[in-house]
Every structure is written in structure tokens, then in C-alpha cells.
N, C-alpha and C positions, 0 to 999 in steps of 0.2 A: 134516353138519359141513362138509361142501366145498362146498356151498351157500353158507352161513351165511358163510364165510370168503373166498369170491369174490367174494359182495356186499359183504361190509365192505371187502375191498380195490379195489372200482368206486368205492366211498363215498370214501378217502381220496385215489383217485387225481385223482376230479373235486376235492376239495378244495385237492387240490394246482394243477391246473389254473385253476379261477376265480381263485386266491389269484394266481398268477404272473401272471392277466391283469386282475384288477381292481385291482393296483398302480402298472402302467404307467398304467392309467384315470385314477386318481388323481391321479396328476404330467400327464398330459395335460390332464386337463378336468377337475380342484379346483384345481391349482396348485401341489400338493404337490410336496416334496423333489424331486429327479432320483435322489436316494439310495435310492429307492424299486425303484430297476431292479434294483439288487444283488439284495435279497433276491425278488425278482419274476422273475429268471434262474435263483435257486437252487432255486424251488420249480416252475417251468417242469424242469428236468432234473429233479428227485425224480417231477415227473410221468409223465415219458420214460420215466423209467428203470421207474418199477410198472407201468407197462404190459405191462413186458418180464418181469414175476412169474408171470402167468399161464399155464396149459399148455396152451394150447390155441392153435390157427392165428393169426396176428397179424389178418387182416380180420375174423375172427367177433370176436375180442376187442373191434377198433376199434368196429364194429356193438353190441353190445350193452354197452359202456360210453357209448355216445349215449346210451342210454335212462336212462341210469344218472347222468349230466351233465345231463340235463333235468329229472331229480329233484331234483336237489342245488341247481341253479341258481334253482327254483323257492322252495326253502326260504331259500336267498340272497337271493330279494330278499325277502321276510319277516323275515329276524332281520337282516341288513346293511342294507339298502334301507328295511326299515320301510315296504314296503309289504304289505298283505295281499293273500293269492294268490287271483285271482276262484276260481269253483267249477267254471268252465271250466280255469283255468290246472290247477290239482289232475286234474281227467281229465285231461287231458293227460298229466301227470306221470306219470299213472296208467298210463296207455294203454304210454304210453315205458318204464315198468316190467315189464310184462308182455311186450310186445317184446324189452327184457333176457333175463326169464326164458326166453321162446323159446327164445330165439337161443344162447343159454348151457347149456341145463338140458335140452334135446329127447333125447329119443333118437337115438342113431349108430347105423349099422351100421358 
């Protein structure tokens, strides 16, 4: 369960993260509103702040939610971007998940 519940909350943090910086994207390079910063600040701090959920050392956290934002970002440009991800970009993804799992899930002493 504490698996399951670690990944989901890597899952919504990168969510939170792409979302607060592909807002500013938008107003930069589409043209979009400036109104766009608000909510792109609110979801930049919800980011901040889930990070701060986890129990565990803050740099392993940092470390294995990379792995975890390479994922999400990968599925990003597929369902946003509407592009599809090569079979390269998916290992990757891959690879960056298992990295995760390492880094999060290894045994301590």
C-alpha cells in the first residue's frame, strides 16, 4: 500500500508541476492571457508543498520524483501535445521509473 500511495502522490505532484509551468509556456510562446500566471503560481506551490508529504530524506525524494516527472511528462506530450511518444521516448520513461522505484523502495539499513 505505501508503494501504491507514493507513486500516486509522485503522479500528482509532477501534475502539479508541468501544469504550473506549461501555463507560463502558453502566455509566453501561444499568446495566451497573462491571467494564466495566477493559476500557474497556485499549482507551482501545491507542487512545493507535496513534495513536502513524503517521509522520507528531501534529496532521495527530489531523485526519485525525476524519474517519476519523466513519466508524466512523456504521457504530456501524447494527451496535451498530441504528439505520440517514439518507443525510444517510452524506455526512457521506463528506465526513469525503475530509477524511481530504486531509489524509493531499496532496502535501508
Amino acid at each position: 500500500m505505501l508503494i501504491l500511495k507514493t507513486v500516486a502522490l509522485f503522479f500528482v505532484t509532477a501534475l502539479a508541476e508541468i501544469i504550473g509551468c506549461y501555463l507560463p509556456y502558453l502566455w509566453l510562446r501561444e499568446g495566451k492571457s497573462a491571467w494564466l500566471l495566477v493559476p500557474a503560481a497556485l499549482s507551482l506551490m501545491l507542487f512545493a508543498w507535496l513534495l513536502t508529504l513524503h517521509p522520507t530524506a528531501a534529496g532521495r525524494v527530489y531523485a526519485a520524483y525525476g524519474g517519476v516527472y519523466v513519466f508524466v511528462a512523456i504521457f504530456w506530450l501524447w494527451s496535451v501535445d498530441g504528439i505520440r511518444p517514439s518507443g525510444w521516448d517510452l524506455l526512457g520513461a521506463s528506465v526513469a521509473m525503475v530509477g524511481m522505484g530504486i531509489i524509493m523502495f531499496a532496502p535501508r539499513s
